[in-house]
N, C-alpha and C positions, 0 to 999 in steps of 0.2 A: 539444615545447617545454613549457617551464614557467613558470609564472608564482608567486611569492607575492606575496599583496596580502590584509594585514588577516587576519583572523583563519583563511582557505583558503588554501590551496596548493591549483594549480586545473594540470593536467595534459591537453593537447592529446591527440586520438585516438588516434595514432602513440606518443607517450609513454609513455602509458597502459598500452597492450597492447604494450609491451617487459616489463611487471612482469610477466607472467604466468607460467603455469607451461611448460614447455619443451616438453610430451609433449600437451598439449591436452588434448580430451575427446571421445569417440568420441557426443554427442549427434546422434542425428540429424534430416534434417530433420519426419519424420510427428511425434515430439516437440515439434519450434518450434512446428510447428502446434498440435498438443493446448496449450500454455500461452499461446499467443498470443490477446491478446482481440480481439476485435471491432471492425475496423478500425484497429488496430497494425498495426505492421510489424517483423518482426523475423527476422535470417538468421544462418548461420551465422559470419558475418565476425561480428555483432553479439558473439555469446557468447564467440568467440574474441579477438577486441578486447577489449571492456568486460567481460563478466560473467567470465569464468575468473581475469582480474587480482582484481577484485572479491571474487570469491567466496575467492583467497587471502587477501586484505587480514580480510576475513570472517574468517577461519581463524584467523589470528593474532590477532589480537581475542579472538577465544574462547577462545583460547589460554592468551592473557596473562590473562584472564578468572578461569578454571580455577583456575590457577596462583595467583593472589591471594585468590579463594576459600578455597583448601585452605590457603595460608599464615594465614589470618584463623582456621581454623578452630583449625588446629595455638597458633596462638596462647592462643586462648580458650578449649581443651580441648574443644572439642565436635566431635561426630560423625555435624552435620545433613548430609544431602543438598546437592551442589551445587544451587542453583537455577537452573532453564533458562537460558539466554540469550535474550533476548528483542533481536528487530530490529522496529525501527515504518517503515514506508514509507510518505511524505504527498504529497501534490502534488495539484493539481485533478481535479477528474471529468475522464472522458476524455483524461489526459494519460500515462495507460500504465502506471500504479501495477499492476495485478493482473498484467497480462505480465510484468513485472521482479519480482516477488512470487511468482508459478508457477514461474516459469523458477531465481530462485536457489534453489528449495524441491527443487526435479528437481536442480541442479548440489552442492547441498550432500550431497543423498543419494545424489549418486552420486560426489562426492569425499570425501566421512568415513561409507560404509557403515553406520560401529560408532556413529556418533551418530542419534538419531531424531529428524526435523526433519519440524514442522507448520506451515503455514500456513494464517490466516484473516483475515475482515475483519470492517470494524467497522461493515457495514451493519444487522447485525442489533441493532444499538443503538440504532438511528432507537426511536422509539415508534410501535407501529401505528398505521394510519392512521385508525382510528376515536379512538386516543387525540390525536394531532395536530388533529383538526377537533373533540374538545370542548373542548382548549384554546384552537381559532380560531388556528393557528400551521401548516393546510394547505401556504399558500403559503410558510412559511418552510425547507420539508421539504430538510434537507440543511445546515444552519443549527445553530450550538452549541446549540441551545435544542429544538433539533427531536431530540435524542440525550438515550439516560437517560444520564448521563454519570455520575452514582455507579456504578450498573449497569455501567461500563467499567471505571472504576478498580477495584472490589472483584473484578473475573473476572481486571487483569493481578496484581494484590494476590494472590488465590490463588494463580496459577500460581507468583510468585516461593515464596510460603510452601510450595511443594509439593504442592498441595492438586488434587484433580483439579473443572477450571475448564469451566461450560458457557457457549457463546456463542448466543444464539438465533439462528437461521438468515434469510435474507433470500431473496427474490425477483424479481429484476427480470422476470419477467414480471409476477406477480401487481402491482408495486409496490409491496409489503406486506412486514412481518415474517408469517413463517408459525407458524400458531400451533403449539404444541407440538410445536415441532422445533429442536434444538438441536444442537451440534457441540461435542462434547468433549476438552478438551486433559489431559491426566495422563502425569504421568511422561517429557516431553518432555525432550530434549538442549536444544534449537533451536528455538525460537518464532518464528513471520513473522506479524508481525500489519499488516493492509494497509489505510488509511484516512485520508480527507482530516482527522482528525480529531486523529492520534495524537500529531501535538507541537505542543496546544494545551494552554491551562494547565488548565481541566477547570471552571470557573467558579470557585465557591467550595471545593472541596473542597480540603484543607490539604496535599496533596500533587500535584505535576504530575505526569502523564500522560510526559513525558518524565523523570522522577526512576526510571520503571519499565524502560525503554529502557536496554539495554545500547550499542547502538549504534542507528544512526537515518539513515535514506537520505530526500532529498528527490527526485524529479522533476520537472523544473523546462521548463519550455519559454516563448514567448514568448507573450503572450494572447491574439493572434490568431492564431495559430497552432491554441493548443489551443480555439480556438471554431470554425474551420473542421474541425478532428476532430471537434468534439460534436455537430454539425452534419451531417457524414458518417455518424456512427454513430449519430444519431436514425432516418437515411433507409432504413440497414439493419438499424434494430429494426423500423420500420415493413414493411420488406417478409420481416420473417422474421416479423411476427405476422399477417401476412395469414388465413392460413389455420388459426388457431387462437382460436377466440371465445373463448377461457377468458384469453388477452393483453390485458395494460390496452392495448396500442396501438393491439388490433386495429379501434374502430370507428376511431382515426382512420388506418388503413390503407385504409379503406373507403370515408371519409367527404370530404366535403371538402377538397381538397389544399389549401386558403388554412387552414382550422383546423388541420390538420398543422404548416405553416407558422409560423402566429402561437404554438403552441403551443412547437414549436422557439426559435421567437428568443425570447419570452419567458421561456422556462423559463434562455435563458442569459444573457438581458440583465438578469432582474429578480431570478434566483436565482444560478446559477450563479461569473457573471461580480463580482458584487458578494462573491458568500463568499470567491471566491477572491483579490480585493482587501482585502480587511476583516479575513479570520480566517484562511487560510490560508498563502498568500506571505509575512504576516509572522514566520511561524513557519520560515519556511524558515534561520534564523540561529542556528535548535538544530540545524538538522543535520550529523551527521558526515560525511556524503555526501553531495554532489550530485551528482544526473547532469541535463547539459546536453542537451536536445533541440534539434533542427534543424527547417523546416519539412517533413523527408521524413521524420519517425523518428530518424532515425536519431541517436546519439549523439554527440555532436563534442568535447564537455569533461565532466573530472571533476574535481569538486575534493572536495578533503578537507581537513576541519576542523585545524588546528595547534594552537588552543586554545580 
């Protein structure tokens, strides 16, 4: 079934996955798993439903992309480089952004071989954590203010100018940006860039963060929903950093299950839960994509932008 309503055309599960391509995709499942994160859920029905139609729609996009490109350039006599195309993927912590971000980075290269297609996130834009506690902004870590957010704008800036663009690398164990370590985009067909951050307006700086986006996927789920995932997946960082001291989780794996606890609900009721009210979900009316989560994962609606 289909719905238009306002500025999406919003297409039921069934719908959806009639767009797709006819011959499928020989993905399998030790695959699902390598790009599935931690405590997702995602199956083959998922990628043959949702992401194959998807990663068409994708295709065409880039297409038309190309095409308007090369016609701009014919126009104006010049003989730059296409620039990448660039996809931003937003939605809350633990709402499944890096699974659907791996997964079309694996589908893209394995449906347009001849294009090279990178994906990264925009964890590594936080400021370290010794720069967040001498600004006295610990507790806001995750937060517009808590991001060098120049430092974002001027690396997707490169990549569009062709320029080879370095992202500093993050750690969810450590908790930290790691120092001197970076991940490099150059010469890219296909940019995935993956973060609660990326179609926000960037504070002050004169150009939005979404004006860099060629196209733009949101994930979207219901707030308690994605609080009982963030919730599930605190419980198995804590019992995957048991046995590794060098993990921020690990003493509280160790340590008292009520500071586990209070540590969980606060990090979603006082951080979490408020960003994604305040700065995130209102961004969700830039994007060209939504995809609709259930309380099981699973996908149930997609809509797409009309204007």
């Amino acid at each position: 079934m289909e719905k238009a309503a306002g500025q999406y055309r919003t297409f039921d599960r069934a719908t959806w996955s009639a767009m797709g391509p006819a011959n499928g995709t020989d993905i399998t499942p030790a695959e699902i798993e390598r790009v599935r994160s931690l405590n997702d859920k995602l199956s083959i029905d998922d990628v043959r439903d949702v992401y194959m139609p998807l990663v068409r729609y994708l295709r065409m996009r880039r297409d038309n992309y190309l095409h308007t490109e090369q016609a701009k350039a014919n126009f104006l006599g010049t003989d730059d480089r296409v620039a990448p195309f660039i996809i931003g993927i937003s939605g809350s912590v633990a709402v499944g952004k890096s699974t659907s971000a791996r997964l079309l980075q694996l589908l893209m290269n394995r449906v347009m071989p001849d294009l090279k297609t990178q994906m990264l996130t925009t964890d590594g834009f936080l400021y370290p954590n010794a720069e967040l506690e001498r600004r006295g902004i610990m507790a806001r870590k995750g937060f517009p203010e808590s991001y060098d957010m120049h430092a974002l704008l001027q690396f997707l800036i490169d990549i569009k100018l062709g320029r080879a663009a370095q992202a500093p690398v993050y750690s969810h164990e450590e908790y930290d940006v790691v120092p001197g370590q970076f991940t490099t985009v150059d010469q890219q067909d296909i940019v995935i860039v993956e973060g609660i951050n990326v179609l926000q307006t960037g504070g002050d700086e004169p150009i939005f963060y979404s004006d860099l986006f060629d196209l733009s996927l949101y994930v979207d789920a219901a707030a308690d929903d994605i609080a009982r995932w963030y919730e599930e997946r605190f419980y198995k960082l804590l019992s995957l950093a048991k046995d590794d001291p060098d993990d921020y989780y690990y003493s509280y794996a160790h340590g008292d299950p009520q500071r586990a606890a209070d540590l969980c609900h606060w990090a979603w009721n006082e951080v979490n839960l408020p960003n994604l009210e305040e700065y995130i979900l209102p961004t969700r009316a830039r994007a060209d994509v939504v995809l609709h989560k259930r309380a099981d994962h699973t996908i149930d609606q997609v809509s797409v932008r009309r204007f």
